[in-house]
N, C-alpha and C positions, 0 to 999 in steps of 0.2 A: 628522822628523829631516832638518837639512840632509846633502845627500851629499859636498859640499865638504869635510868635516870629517870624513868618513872617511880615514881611510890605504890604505885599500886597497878596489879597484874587484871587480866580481865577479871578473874575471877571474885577479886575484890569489889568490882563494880559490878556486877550481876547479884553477888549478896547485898549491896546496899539498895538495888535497883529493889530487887524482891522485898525488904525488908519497909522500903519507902510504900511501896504498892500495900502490903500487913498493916501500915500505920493509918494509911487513908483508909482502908477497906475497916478497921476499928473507929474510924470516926463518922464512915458515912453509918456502920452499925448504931454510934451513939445520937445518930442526929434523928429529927421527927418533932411534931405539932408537940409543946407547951403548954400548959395549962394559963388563964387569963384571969383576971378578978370577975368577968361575969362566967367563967364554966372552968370545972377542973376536970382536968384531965388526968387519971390513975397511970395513963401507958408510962408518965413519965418514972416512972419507978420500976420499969419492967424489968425482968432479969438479962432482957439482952442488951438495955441500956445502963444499966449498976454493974453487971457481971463480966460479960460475954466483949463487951465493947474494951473496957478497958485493959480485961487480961488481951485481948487479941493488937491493942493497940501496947504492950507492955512487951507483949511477944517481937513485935515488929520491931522497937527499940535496941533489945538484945541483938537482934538479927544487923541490925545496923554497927552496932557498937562492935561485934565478932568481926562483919565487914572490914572495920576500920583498922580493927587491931589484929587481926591475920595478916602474918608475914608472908609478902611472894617468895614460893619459891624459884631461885634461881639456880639454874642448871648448867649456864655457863660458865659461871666463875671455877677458876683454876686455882690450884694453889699457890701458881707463879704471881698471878690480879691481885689474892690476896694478902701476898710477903710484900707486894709491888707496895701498894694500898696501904701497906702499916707501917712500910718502911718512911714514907712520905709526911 
């Protein structure tokens, strides 16, 4: 397989991989027991579940979105690829 004709370099997929892993780790933060109509439960207002969970899950996002929109760099192309490539 040529690599030129990929869209994205490794490095682009180990930022979405890490960014995917921030999103889960902010959701299993935001997860935990409910409150019921026979008992309340106060945890649900905690600050790692209003605060901590969402900025770490808002975090991940970003990290995803850098992922997608960072250009590989390519190190082969020549100027001759590139006159070739615009002449066409």
């Amino acid at each position: 397989m040529n690599k030129r004709n990929l869209a994205f370099d490794r490095t682009n997929y180990l930022l979405l991989a890490l960014g995917m892993a921030i999103v889960i780790i902010g959701f299993i933060l935001m997860s935990g027991s409910g409150s019921d109509l026979e008992a309340y439960n106060a945890d649900i207002f905690s600050t790692r579940r209003i605060t901590i969970a969402p900025i770490t899950c808002l975090f991940g996002f970003v990290f995803m979105i850098y992922g997608v929109m960072r250009k590989p760099k390519n190190t082969e192309t020549t100027a001759n690829e590139t006159e070739e490539g615009c002449a066409q």
